[in-house]
Short mmCIF file of the C-alpha atoms (twelve columns), coordinates in Angstrom:
data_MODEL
# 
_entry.id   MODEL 
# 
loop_
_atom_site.group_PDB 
_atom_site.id 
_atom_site.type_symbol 
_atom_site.label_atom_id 
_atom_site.label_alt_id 
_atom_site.label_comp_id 
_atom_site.label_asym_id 
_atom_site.label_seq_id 
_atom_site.Cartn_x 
_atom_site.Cartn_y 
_atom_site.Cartn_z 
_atom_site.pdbx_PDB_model_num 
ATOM 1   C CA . UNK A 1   13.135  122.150 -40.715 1 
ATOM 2   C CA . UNK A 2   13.622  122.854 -44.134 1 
ATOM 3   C CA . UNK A 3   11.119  124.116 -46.366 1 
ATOM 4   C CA . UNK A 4   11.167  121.945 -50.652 1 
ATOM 5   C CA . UNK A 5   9.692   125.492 -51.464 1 
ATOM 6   C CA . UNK A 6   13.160  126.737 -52.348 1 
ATOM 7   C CA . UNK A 7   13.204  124.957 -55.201 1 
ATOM 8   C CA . UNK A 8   10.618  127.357 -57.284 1 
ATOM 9   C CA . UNK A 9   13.586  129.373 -58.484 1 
ATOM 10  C CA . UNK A 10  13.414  133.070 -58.954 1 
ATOM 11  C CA . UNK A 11  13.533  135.351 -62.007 1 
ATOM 12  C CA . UNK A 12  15.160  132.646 -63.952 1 
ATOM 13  C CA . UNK A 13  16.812  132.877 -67.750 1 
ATOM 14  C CA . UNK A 14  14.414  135.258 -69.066 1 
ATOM 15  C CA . UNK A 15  11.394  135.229 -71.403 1 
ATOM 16  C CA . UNK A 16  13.584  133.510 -74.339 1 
ATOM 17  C CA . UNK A 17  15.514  131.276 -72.014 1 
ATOM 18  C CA . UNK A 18  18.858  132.161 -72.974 1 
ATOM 19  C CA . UNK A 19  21.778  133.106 -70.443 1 
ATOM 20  C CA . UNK A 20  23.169  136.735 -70.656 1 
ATOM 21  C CA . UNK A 21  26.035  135.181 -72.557 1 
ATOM 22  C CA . UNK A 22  23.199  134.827 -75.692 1 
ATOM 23  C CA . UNK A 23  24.110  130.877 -75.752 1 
ATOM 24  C CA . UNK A 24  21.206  129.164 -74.308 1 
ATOM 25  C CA . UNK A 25  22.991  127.998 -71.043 1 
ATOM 26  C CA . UNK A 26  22.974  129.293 -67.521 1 
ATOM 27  C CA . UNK A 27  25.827  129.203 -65.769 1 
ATOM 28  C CA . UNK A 28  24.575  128.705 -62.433 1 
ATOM 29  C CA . UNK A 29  27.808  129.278 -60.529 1 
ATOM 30  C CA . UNK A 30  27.352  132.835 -61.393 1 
ATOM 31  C CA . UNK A 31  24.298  132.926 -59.650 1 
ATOM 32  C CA . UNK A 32  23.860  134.330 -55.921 1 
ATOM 33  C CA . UNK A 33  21.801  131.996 -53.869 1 
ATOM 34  C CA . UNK A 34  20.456  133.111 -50.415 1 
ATOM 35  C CA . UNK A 35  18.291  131.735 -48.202 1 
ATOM 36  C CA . UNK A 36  15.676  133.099 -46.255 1 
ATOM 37  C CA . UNK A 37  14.399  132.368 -43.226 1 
ATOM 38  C CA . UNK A 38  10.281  132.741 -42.867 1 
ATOM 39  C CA . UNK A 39  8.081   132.856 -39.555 1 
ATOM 40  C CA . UNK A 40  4.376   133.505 -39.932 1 
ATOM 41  C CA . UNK A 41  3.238   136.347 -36.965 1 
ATOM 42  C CA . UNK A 42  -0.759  135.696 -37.352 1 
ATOM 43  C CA . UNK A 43  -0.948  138.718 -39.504 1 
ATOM 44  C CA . UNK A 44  1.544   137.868 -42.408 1 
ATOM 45  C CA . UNK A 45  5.190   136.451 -43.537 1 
ATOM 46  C CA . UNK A 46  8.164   137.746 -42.148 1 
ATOM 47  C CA . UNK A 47  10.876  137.010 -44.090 1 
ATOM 48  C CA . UNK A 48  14.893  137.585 -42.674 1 
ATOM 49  C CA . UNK A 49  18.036  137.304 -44.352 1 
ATOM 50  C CA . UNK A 50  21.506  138.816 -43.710 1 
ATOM 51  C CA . UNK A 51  21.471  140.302 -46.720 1 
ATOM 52  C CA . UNK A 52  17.945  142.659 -45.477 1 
ATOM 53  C CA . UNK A 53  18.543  145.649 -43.718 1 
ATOM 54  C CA . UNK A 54  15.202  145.064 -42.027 1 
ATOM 55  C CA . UNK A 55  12.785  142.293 -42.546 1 
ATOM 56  C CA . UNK A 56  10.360  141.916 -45.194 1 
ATOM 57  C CA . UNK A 57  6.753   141.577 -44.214 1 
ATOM 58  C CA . UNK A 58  4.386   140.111 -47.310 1 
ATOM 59  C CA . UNK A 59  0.450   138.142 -46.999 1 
ATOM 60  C CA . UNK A 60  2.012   135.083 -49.067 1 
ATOM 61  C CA . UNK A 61  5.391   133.395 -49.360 1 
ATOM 62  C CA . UNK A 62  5.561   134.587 -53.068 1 
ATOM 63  C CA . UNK A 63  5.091   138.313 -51.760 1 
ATOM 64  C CA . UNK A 64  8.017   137.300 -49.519 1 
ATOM 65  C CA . UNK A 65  10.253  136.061 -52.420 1 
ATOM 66  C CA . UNK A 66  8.986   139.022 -54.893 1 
ATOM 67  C CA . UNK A 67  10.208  141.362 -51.918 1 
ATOM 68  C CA . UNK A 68  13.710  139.905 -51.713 1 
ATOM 69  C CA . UNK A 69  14.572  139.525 -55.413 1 
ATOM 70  C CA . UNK A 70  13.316  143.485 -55.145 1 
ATOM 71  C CA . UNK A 71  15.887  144.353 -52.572 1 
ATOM 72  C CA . UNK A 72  19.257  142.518 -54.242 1 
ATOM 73  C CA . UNK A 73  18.607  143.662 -57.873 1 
ATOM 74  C CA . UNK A 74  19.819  144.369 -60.095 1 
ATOM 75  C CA . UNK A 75  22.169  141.212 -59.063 1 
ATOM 76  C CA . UNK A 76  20.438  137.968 -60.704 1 
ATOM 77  C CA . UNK A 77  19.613  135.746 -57.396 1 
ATOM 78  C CA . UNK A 78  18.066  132.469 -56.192 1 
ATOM 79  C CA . UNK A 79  15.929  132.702 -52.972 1 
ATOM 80  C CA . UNK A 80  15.599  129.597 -51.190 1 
ATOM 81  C CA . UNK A 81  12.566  130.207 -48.188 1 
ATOM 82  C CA . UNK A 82  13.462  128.105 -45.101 1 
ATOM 83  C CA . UNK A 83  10.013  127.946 -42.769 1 
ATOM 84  C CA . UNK A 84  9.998   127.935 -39.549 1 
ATOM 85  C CA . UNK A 85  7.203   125.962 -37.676 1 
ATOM 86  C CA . UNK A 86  4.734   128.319 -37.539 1 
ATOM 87  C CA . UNK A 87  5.223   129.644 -40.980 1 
ATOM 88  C CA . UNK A 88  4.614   126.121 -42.203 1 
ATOM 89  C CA . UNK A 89  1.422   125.152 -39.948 1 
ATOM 90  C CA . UNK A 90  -0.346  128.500 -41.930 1 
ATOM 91  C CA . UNK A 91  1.074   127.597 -45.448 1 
ATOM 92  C CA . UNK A 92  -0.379  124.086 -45.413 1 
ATOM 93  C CA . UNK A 93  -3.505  125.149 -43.868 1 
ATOM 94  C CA . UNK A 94  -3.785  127.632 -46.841 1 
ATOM 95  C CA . UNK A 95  -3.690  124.968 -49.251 1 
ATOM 96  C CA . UNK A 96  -5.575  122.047 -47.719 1 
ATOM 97  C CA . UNK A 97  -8.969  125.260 -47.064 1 
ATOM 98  C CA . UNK A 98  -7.802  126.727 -50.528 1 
ATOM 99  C CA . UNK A 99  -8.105  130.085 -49.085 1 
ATOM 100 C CA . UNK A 100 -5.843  131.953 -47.084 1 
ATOM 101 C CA . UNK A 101 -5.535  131.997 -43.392 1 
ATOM 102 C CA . UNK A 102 -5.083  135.744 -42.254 1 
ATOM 103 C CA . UNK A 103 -8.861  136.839 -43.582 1 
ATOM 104 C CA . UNK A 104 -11.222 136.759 -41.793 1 
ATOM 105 C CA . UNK A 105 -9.974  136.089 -37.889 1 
# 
């Protein structure tokens, strides 16, 4: 199943909004996209990816997708999370409660 949260694009064009080339447009063929592909363990996110020499462990999907643009900088990427069942049973119970899952249990 594949997760629409891909489409909250990483560090995008930059605080003015212009592409490197100073012109005001992105060219988005330059861009790396990867995916990755998110369980939830009952304790936190697990994010893998190719890419990762070891997965990356964060307490929300934005933790997951902070961690990944971390570890393929200082390229310019856009990570697309792909959740698995159980990672997207906990991230809709986190918003219908409004608080997160993991604390307390």
């Amino acid at each position: 199943m594949r997760s629409n949260l891909g489409c909250l694009r990483g560090s995008g064009a930059g605080a003015a909004g212009l592409a490197p080339d100073g012109r005001g447009q992105k060219d988005w063929a330059m861009v790396e996209r990867i995916a990755v592909y998110v369980t939830f363990d009952g304790h936190g996110y697990v994010g893998r990816a190719p890419e990762f020499p070891q997965p990356v462990v964060a307490l929300s999907l934005s933790g997951i997708r902070r961690r990944a643009e971390e570890l393929l900088s200082p390229d310019e990427v856009i990570v697309t999370l792909s959740l698995d069942k159980a990672a997207r049973r906990e991230h809709d119970q986190r918003r219908r409660s409004g608080q997160p899952g993991v604390w307390p249990r």
